[in-house]
N, C-alpha and C positions, 0 to 999 in steps of 0.2 A: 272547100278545104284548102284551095292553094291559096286564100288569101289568108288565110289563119296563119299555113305556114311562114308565110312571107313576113307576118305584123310576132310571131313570137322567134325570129331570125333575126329581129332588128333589133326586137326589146333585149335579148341575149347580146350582140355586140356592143350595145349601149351602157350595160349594166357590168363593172367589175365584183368578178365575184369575189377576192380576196374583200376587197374594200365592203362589201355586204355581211360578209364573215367576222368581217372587221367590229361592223356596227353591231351587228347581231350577240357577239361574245360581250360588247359593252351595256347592248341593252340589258343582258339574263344578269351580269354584274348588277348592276343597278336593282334593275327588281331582286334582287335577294338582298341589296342592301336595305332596300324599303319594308320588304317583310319581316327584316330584324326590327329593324326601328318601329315598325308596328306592333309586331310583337311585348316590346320593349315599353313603347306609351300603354297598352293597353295592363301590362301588371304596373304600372306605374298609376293608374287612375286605380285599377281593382284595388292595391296597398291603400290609395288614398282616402276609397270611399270603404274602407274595410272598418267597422266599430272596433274599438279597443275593448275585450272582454269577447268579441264573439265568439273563439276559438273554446273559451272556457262555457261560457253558456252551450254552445255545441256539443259539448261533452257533459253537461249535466242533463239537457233534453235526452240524450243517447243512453245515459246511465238510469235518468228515469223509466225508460221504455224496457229498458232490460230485468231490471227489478220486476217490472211490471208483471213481466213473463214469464219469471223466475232463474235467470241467466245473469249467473255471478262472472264477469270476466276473469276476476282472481280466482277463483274457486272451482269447483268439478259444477258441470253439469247436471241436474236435478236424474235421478233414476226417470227409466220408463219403464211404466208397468208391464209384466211379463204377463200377467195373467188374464188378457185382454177377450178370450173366445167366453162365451155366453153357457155353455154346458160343459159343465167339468167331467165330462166320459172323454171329451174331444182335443182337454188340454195335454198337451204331451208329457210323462211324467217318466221317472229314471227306469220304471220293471218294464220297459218294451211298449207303452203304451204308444208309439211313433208308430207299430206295426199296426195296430189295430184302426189309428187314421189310414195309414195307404190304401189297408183292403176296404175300408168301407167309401174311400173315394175311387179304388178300381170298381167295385161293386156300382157305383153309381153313375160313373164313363159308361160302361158295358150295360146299364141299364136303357141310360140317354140313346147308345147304339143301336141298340133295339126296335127301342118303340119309335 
């Protein structure tokens, strides 16, 4: 250990830290100037390899699929069907028929409970 400290006592007086500080603020300069300009080339090649028409082509693949599925952008959204449950005693209806779902699902909890 005493020679470790002795070889990182030498390397400390040898080394200025301003002048390390120094370099150190010019290298992060630097590399962030490099990141622009890569940034920079790289839309610079995307623009150039980009077809003329793609953006419209793009939007009629998009508008085909939507058609497809019935999704008007300008327009409302197609209905969804309300009346979707299989036995019409169970579809909820305006005279209280909501009450007559809960108890036959309490009835059915409290069954499960049971047995």
């Amino acid at each position: 250990m005493g020679g470790v400290t002795e070889a990182m006592t030498r390397i400390n007086a040898a080394m200025s830290m301003p002048k390390l500080q120094k370099i150190m603020g010019e290298f992060a300069r630097e590399n962030e100037k490099a990141e622009i300009v890569q940034e920079m080339m790289g839309d610079a090649i995307d623009d150039a390899f980009e077809e003329e028409g793609q953006e419209e082509e793009e939007e009629m693949v998009v508008n085909q699929i939507l058609d497809e599925i019935g999704i008007d952008i300008g327009g409302e959204v197609p209905d969804v069907p309300t009346n979707i449950m299989n036995n019409q005693d169970e579809v909820k209806d305006n005279t209280g028929g909501e009450g007559k779902q809960v108890d036959e699902l309490e009835e059915r909890l409290n069954n499960l409970r049971r047995g």
